[in-house]
C-alpha positions as CSV (number, residue, x, y, z in Angstrom):
1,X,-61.0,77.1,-3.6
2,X,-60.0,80.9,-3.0
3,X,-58.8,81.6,0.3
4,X,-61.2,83.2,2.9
5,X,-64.5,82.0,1.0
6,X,-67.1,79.8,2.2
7,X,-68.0,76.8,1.0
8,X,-71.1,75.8,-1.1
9,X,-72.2,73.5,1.7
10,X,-71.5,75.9,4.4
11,X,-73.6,78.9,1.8
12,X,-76.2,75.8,1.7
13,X,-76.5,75.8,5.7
14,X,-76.9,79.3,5.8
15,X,-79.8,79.9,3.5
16,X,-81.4,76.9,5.5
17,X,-81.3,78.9,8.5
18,X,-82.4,81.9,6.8
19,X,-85.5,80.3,5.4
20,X,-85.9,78.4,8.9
21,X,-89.6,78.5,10.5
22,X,-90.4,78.5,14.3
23,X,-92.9,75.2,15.2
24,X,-96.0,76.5,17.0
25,X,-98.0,74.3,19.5
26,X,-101.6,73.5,17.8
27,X,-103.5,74.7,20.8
28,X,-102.1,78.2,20.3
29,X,-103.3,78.3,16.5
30,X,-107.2,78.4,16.9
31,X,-107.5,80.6,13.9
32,X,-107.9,80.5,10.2
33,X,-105.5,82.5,9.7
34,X,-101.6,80.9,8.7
35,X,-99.0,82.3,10.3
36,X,-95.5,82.0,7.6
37,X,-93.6,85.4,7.3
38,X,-90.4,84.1,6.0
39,X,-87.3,86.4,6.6
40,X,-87.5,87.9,2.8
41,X,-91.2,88.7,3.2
42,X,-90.3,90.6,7.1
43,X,-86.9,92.1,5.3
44,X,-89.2,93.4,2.2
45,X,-91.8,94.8,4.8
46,X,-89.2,96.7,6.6
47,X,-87.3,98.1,3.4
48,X,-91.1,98.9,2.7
49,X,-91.4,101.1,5.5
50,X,-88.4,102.7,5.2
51,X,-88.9,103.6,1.7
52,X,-92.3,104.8,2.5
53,X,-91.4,107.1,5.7
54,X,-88.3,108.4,3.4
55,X,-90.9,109.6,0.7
56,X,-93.0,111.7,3.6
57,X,-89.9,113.6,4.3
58,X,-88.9,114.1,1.0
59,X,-92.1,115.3,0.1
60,X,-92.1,117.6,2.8
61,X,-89.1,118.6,2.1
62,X,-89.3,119.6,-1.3
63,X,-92.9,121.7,-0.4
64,X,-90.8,123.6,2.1
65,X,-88.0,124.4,-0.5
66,X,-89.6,125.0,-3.4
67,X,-93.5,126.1,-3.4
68,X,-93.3,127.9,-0.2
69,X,-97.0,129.1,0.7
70,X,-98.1,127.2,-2.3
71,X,-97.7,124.0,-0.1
72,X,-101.6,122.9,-0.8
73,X,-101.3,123.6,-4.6
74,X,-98.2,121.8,-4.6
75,X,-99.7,118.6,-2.9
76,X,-102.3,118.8,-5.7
C-alpha cells in the first residue's frame, strides 16, 4: 500500500458515516410526510442554490454591460 493513503476499510467507514441517518422518536413523526435527506441530496441542494444565485448575477451582469437601456428587450 502507498504511503499516506487510507485504507479500503477505513474509505468503507467513511462513506458509512456519510450516508449515516439520525433516529427520530415516533411521537415526533405525526405526519405523512418521510423525512430522509441524505448528505448527497442536501450537498446537491446547496450546489443548486449556488448555481442558481450565480446565474441572477450573471444575468444582471451581462444586461448592465452589454444592452444598456435595452435591459427589458434583453430579458425578452
Amino acid at each position: 500500500m502507498a504511503r499516506g493513503l487510507p485504507s479500503t476499510a477505513c474509505l468503507a467507514r467513511f462513506c458509512q458515516k456519510l450516508n449515516r441517518l439520525k433516529p427520530l422518536e415516533e411521537s415526533s413523526m405525526e405526519t405523512s410526510l418521510r423525512r430522509c435527506l441524505s448528505t448527497l441530496d442536501l450537498t446537491l441542494l446547496g450546489v443548486g442554490g449556488m448555481v442558481g444565485s450565480g446565474l441572477y448575477v450573471l444575468t444582471g451582469t451581462v444586461a448592465k454591460d452589454m444592452a444598456g437601456p435595452a435591459v427589458l428587450l434583453s430579458f425578452l
